[in-house]
N, C-alpha and C positions, 0 to 999 in steps of 0.2 A: 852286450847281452848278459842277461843275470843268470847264476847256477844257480839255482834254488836247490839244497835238499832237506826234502820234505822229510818231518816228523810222521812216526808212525802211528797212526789214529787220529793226524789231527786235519779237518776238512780242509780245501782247499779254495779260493777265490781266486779268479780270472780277471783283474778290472784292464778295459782297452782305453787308452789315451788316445781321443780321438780329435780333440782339437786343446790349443791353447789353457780356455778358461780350467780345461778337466784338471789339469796338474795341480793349480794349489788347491782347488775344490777337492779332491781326492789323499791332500796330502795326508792331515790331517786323518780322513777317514782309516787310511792304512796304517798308520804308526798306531792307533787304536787297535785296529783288526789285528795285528802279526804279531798282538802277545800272545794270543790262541789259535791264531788260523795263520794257512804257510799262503804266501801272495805274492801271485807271479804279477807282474803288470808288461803289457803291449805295447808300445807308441806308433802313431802315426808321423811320418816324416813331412810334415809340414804346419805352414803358421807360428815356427816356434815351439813346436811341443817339446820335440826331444831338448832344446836348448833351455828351455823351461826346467824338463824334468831334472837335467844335469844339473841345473839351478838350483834346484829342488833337495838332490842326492836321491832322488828316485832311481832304484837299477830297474831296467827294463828291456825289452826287446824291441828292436827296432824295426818293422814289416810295415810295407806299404808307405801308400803316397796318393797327393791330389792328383786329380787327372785336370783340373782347370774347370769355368765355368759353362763349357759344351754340353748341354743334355744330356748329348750322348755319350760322350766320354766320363761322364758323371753316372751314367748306369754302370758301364763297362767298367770303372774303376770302382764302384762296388763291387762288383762280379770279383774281381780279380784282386781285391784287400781280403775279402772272405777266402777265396780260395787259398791267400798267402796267410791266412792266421789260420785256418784249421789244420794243419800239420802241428802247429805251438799247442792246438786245447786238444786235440788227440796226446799230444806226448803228456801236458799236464794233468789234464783224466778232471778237470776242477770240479766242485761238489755245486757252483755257482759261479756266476757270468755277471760282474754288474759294468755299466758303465752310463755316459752321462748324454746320451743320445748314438753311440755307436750303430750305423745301421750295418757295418759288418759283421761286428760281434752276433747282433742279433741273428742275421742273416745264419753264420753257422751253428749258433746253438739251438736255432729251430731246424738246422737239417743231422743236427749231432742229436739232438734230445738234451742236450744242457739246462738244466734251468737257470732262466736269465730277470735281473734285476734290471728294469730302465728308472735309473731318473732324470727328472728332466722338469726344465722350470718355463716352458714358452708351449702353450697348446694347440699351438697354429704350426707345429712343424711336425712334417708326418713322417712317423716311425712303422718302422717291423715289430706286429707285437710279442710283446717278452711273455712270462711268466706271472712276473708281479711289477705296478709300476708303482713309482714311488711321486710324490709331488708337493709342493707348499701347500700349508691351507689354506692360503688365498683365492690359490684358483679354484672356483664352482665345480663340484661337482655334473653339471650342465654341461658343461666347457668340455668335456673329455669323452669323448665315445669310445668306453673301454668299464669292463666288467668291475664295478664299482664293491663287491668283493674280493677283488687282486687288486685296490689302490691301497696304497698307504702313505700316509699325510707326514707332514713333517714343520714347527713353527718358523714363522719368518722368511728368509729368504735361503737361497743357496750359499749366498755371500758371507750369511751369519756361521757359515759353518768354520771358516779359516778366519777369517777377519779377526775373531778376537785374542791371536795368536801370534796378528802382527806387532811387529815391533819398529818402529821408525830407526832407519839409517841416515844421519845426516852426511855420511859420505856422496850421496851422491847430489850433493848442492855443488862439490868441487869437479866431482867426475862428470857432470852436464852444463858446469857454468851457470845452476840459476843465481841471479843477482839478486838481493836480498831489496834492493827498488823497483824489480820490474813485476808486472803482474804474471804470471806462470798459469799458463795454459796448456793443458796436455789436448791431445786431438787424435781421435781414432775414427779412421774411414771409416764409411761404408764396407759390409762383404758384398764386394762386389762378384765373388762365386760362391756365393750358397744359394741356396733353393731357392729360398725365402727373398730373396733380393730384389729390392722394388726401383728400377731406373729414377725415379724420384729425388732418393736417397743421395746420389750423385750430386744431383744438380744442387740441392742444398750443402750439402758437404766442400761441393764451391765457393757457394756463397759465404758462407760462414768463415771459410778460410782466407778471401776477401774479403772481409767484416773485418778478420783478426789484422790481416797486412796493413789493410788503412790505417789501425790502430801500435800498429807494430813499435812505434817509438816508446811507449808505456808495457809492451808486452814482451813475453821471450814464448816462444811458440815450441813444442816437446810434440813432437811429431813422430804418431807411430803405427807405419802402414804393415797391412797385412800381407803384403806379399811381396817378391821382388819387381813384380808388375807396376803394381801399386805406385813402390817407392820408386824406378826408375820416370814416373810421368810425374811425381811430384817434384823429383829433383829437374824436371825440363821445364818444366810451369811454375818454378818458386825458384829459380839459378838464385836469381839479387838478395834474397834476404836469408837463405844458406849459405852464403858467400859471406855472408856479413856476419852472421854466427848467430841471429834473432832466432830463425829458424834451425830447429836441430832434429834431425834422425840421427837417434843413439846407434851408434857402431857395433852394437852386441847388445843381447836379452835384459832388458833391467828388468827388477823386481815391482811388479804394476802397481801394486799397493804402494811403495814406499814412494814411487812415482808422484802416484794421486796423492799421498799424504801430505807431500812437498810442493804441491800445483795449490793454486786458489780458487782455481775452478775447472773442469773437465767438460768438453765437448764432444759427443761419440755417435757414428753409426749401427754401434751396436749394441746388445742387450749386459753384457761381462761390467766391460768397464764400467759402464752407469751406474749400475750396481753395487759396484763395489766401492763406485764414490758413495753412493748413498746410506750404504752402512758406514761408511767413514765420518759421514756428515758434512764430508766435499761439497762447493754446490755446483751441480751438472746439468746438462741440457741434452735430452736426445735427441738428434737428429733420422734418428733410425724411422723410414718411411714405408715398413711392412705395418700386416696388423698386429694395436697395440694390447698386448697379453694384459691377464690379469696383473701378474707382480706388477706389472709396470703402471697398468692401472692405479693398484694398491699404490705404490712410492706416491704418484702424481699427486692424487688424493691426501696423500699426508705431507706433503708439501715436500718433498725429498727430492723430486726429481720434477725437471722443469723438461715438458715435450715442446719440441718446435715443429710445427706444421709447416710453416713456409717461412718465404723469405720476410715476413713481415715479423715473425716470431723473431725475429735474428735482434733486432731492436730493445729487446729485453731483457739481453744477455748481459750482466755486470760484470765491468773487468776494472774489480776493485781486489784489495789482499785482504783474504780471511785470515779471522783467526784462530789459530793453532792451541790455541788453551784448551780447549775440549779434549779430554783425553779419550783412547781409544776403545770404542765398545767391548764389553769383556765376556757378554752372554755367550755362554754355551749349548743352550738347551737343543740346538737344530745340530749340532754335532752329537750329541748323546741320544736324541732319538732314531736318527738315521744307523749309529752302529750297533744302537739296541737291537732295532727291528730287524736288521741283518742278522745279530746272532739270534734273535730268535727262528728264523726261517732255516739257520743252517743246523739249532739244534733240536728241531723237532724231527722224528723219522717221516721223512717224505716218500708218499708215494705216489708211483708212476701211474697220472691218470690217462690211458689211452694213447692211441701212436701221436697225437698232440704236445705230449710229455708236461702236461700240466700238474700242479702238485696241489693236494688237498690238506691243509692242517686242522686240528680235530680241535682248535685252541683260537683264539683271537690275538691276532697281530696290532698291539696296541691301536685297537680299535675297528680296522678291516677286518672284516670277519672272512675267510679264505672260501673259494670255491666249489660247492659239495659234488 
């Protein structure tokens, strides 16, 4: 748990660590923010966040947890992560709420009057709405049913926000055993408890991972489930090639980037990793079987990301070793407009419109023009 003490006059921000991706997506944002503004951060206790964060040197508070993939225990553990952070943003008093689909966060800063920042890079997943929401310009304005006056845009991807910050670690060539002849494949399930989660999704993520064992003689397979669920039915359904050391679940959080850096190619159920192969210039293949968002759209289209619909897609996976001469993107422009636009919001005087607690600026937020 972190002591903040706050400076006097100087605004405050709440951001909640809500799953995995938010940590390094956020890191960067905060070591910007906290040369002027005091930043408490939240964590959710699952997926790896807090192990992440610790990764990270993120201090934070630790409140709440998954309730698992039950509807209803998926409500109920809403109910009850909100009820368990609003005691933290009553003590912090914050001037602003951002996070990166937090539906507790939201939850209590619409029953506190907080004003709250959502960003969020997939428009098919449905939020509590914020204040202001923040998004790529990729995705259509069409795409968003939400007051197109409180969007604010941001270029490229999420992923461009950290990515050009990493730095390649070759320790962990030794600390995972990849062999410098075998092809390196990283592999990230399906979410088999999120919302979003399409039964589909599985049954390719099978395949695939049958695709890779056929091939496992040329491969070393970096295996990285989301839960302990996950990985105890992996380690029952894959004994012989965990055994043999082809197959690897890392023993502790590694750093995903440096991961994907050192792989040849990346396979995933989900939207993060792809991603962040894709600004690496990794070559990847989503397996992710909900609907496909804009970003992802966008990658597919510019040849970054390869979608696989079924199992016939699987056939067109290469598992050859790229190569590593490309150096790492260094763009920053999707990290300076996202901390722009925050401090713009936090240094205009805001006022309190109606018991809705929406906020009106008299100015144009690099290009949204705010709510009258």
């Amino acid at each position: 748990m972190q002591n903040i003490i706050p400076i006097k006059g100087r605004r405050k921000i709440w951001i909640d660590l809500d799953n995995s991706p938010h940590v390094p997506f956020f890191h960067p944002i905060m070591a910007e923010l906290k040369t002027k503004y005091d930043i408490f951060a939240t964590a959710r206790d699952c997926f790896q966040v807090c192990g992440l964060a610790d990764l990270y040197n993120i201090e934070y508070e630790r409140i709440g947890r998954h309730y698992g993939r039950n509807v209803l225990l998926k409500y109920a553990g809403l109910v009850i992560r909100s009820l368990q952070l609003a005691p933290a943003a009553l003590r912090m008093k914050p001037d602003l709420a951002i996070s990166h689909g937090s539906r507790s966060q939201l939850m209590v800063c619409d029953f506190l009057g907080i004003p709250s920042l959502l960003i969020m890079d997939y428009e098919y997943s449905a939020q509590i709405e914020p204040t202001w929401l923040m998004l790529p310009e990729v995705i259509p304005a069409a795409n968003v049913n939400f007051d197109p006056g409180r969007i604010l845009r941001y270029p490229g991807i999420k992923e461009d926000v950290y990515v050009p910050s990493f730095r390649p670690d070759p320790a962990i060539v030794e600390e995972l055993d990849l062999p410098a002849d075998s092809v390196i494949v990283t592999v990230r399930p399906p979410a088999t408890e999120a919302h979003y989660h399409n039964p589909e999704g599985e049954m390719l993520f099978m395949s695939a991972m049958e695709f890779l064992i056929r091939n496992i003689r040329k491969t070393k397979i970096i295996l990285l489930p989301r839960s302990d669920r996950q990985a105890a039915f992996i380690r029952r359904r894959w004994a012989v090639p965990l055994a043999a050391g082809t197959l690897v679940i890392p023993g502790k959080v590694v750093n995903g980037l440096n991961l994907i850096w050192h792989s040849d190619l990346v396979i995933s159920g989900g939207g993060t990793i792809n991603r962040e192969a894709a600004a690496l210039g990794v070559p990847v293949y989503s397996i992710f079987q909900g609907k496909t968002g804009a970003v992802d759209r966008y990658l597919s289209d510019s040849g970054r990301l390869t979608l696989i619909h079924d199992n016939n897609g699987l056939r067109f996976m290469s598992l050859t070793k790229r190569n590593r001469s490309m150096p790492v993107p260094r763009e920053r422009s999707a990290l300076g407009k996202i901390v722009g636009d925050i401090k713009t919001i936090l240094e205009r005087k805001l006022e309190i419109e109606g018991s809705q607690s929406r906020f009106k600026l008299p100015v144009r937020i690099s290009g949204a023009v705010s709510r009258k």
